[in-house]
DSSP file (Angstrom, degrees, kcal/mol; ACC not computed):
  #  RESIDUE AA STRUCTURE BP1 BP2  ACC     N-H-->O    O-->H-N    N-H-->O    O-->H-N    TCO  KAPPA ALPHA  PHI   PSI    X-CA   Y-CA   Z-CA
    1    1 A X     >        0   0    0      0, 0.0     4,-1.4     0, 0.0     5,-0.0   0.000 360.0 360.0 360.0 -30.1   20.8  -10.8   11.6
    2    2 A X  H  >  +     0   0    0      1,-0.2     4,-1.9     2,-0.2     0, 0.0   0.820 360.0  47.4 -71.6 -36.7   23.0   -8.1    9.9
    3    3 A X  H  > S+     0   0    0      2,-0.2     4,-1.5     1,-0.2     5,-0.4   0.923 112.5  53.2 -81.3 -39.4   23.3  -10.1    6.4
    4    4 A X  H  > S+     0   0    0      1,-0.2     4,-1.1     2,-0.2    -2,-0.2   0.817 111.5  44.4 -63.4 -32.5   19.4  -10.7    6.5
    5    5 A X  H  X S+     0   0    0     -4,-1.4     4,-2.3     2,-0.2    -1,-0.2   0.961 109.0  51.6 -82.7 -46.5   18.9   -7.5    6.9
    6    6 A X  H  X S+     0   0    0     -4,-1.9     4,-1.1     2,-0.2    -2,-0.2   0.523 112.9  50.2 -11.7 -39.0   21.4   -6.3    4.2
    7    7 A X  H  X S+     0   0    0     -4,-1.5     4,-0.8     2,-0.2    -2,-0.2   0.614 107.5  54.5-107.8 -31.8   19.5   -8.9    1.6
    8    8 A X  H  X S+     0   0    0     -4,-1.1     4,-1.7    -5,-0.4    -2,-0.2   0.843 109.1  44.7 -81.2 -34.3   16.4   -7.4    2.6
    9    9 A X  H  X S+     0   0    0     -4,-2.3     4,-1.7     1,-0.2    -2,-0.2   0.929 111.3  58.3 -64.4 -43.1   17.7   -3.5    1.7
   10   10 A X  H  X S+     0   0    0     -4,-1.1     4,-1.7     1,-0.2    -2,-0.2   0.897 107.1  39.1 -60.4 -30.6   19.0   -4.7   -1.3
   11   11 A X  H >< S+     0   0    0     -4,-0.8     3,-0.5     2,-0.2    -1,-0.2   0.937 112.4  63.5 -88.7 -36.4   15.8   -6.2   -2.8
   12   12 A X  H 3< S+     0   0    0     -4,-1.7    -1,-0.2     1,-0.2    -2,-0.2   0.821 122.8  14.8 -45.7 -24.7   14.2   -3.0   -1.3
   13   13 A X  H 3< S+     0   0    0     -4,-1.7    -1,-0.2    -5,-0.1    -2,-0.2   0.575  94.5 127.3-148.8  21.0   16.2   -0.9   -3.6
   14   14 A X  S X< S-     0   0    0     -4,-1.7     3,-1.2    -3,-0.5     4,-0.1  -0.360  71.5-102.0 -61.9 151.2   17.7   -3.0   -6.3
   15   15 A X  T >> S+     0   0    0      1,-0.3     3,-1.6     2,-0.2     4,-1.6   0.673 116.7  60.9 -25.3 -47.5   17.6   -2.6  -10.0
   16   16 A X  H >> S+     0   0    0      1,-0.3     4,-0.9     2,-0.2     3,-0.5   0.961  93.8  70.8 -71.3 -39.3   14.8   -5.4  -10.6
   17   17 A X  H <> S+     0   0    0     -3,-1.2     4,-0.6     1,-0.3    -1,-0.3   0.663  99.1  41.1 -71.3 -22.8   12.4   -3.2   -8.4
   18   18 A X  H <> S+     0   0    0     -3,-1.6     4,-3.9     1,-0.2     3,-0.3   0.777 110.2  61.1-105.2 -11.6   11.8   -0.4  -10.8
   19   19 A X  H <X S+     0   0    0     -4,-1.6     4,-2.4    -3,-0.5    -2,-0.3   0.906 103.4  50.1 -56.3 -41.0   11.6   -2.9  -13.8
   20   20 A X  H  < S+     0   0    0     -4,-0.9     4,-0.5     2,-0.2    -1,-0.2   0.505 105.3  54.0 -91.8 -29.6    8.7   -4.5  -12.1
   21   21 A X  H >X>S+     0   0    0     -4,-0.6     4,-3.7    -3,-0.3     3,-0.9   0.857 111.9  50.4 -80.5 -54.8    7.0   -1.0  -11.7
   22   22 A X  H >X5S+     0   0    0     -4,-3.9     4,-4.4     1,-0.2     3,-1.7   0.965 108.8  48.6 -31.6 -63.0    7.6   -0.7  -15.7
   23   23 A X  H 3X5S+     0   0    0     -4,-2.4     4,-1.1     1,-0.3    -1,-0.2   0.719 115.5  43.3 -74.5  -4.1    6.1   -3.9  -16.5
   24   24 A X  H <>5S+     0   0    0     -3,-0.9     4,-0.7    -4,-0.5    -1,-0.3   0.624 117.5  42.7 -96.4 -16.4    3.1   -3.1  -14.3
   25   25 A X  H XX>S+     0   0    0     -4,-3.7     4,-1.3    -3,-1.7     3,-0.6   0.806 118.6  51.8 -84.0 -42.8    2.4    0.9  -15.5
   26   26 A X  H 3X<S+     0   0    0     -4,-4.4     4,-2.2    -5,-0.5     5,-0.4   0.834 109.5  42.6 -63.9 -60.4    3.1   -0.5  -18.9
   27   27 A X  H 3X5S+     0   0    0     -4,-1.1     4,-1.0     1,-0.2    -1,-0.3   0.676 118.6  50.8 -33.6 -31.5    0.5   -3.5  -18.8
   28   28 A X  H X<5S+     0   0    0     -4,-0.7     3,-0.5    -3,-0.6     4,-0.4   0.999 105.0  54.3 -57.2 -70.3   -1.9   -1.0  -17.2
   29   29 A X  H ><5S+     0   0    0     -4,-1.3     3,-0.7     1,-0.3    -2,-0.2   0.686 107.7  47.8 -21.1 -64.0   -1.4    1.4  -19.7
   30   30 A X  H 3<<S+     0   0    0     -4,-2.2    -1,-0.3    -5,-0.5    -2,-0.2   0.915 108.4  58.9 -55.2 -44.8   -2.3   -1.2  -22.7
   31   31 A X  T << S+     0   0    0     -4,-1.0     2,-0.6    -3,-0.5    -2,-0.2   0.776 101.0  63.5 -45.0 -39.2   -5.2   -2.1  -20.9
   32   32 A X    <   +     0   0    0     -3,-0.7     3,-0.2    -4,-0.4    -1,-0.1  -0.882  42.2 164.7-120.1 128.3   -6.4    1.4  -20.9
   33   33 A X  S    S+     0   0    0     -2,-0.6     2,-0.3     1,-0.4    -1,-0.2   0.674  78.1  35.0-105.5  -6.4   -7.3    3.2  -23.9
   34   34 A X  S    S-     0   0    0     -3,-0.1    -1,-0.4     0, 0.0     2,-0.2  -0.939 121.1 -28.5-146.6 118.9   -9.1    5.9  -22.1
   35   35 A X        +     0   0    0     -2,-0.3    -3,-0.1    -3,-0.2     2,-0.0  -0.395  65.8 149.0  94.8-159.4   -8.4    7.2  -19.0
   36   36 A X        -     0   0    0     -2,-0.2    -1,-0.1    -5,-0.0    -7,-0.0  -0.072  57.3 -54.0  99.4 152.2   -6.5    5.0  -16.1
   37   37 A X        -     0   0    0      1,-0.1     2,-0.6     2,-0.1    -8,-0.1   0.020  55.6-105.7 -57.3 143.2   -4.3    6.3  -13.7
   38   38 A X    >   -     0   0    0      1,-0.1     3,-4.7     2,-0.1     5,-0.3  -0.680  33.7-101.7-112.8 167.6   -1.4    8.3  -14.1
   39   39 A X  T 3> S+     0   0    0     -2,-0.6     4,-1.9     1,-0.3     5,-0.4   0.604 123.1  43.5 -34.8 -48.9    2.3    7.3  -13.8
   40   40 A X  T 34 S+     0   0    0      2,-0.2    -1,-0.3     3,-0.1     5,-0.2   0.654 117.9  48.0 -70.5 -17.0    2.7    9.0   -9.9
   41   41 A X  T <> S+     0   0    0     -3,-4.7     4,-2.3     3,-0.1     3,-0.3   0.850 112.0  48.8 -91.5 -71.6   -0.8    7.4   -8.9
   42   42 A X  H  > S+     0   0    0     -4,-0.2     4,-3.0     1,-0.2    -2,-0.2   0.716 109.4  49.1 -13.6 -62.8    0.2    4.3  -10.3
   43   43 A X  H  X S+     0   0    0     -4,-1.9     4,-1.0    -5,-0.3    -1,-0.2   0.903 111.8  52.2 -47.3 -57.9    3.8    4.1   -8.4
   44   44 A X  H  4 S+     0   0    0     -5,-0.4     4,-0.3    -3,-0.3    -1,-0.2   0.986 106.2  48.7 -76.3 -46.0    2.2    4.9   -5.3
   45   45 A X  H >X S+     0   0    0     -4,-2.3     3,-2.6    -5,-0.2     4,-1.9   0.995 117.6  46.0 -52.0 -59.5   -0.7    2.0   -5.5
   46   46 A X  H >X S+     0   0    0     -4,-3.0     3,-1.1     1,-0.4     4,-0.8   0.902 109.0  54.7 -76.8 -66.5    2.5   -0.8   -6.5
   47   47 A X  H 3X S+     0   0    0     -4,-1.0     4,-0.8     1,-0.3    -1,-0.4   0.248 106.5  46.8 -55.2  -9.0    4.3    0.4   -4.0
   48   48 A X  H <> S+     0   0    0     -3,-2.6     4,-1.7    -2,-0.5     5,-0.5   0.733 118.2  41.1-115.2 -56.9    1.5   -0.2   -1.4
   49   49 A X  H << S+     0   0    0     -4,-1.9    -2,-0.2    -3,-1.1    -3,-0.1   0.483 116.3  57.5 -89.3  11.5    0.8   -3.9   -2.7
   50   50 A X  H  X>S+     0   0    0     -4,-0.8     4,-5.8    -5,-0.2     5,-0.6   0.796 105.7  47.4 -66.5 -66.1    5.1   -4.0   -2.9
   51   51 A X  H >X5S+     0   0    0     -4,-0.8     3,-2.4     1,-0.3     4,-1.9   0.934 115.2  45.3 -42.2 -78.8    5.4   -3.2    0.8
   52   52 A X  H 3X5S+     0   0    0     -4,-1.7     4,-1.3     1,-0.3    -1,-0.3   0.873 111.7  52.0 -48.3 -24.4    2.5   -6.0    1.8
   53   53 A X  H 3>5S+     0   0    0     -5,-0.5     4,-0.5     1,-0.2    -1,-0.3   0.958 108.8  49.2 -88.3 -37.9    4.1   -8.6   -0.6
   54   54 A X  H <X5S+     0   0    0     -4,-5.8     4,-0.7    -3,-2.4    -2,-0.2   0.666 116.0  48.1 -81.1  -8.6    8.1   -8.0    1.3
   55   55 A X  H  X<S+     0   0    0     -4,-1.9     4,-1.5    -5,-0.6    -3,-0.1   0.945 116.0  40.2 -75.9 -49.9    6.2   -8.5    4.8
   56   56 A X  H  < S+     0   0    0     -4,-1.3    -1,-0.3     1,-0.2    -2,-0.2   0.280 117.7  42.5 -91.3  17.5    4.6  -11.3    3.8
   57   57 A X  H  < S+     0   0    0     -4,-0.5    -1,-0.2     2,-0.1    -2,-0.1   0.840 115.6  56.4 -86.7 -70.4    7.7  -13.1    1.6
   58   58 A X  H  <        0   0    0     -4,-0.7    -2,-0.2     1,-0.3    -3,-0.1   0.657 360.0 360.0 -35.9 -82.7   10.1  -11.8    5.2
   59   59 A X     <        0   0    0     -4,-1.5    -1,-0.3    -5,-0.2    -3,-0.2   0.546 360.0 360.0-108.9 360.0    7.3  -14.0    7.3
């Protein structure tokens, strides 16, 4: 249980995770030429549909 759990902090706070936030503010960003959310409103929405996406990979 101890390595599963290990493998599960790591993806929780690994490298890849704030790349993935990039490539989603930046695709927003292009998307919007007026207006759109800003970089701390953003973060805090992916991180909400992050959370829901590691429960449901974990079961």
């Amino acid at each position: 249980m101890k390595k599963i759990s290990k493998f599960v902090h790591f993806l929780a706070v690994g490298p890849a995770r704030d790349n993935q936030f990039e490539s989603y503010y930046g695709a927003l960003a292009r998307s919007r030429y007026n207006g759109g959310p800003s970089a701390s409103e953003a973060r805090r929405d992916f991180e909400v549909v992050r959370r829901t996406a590691d429960r449901a990979i974990i079961f």
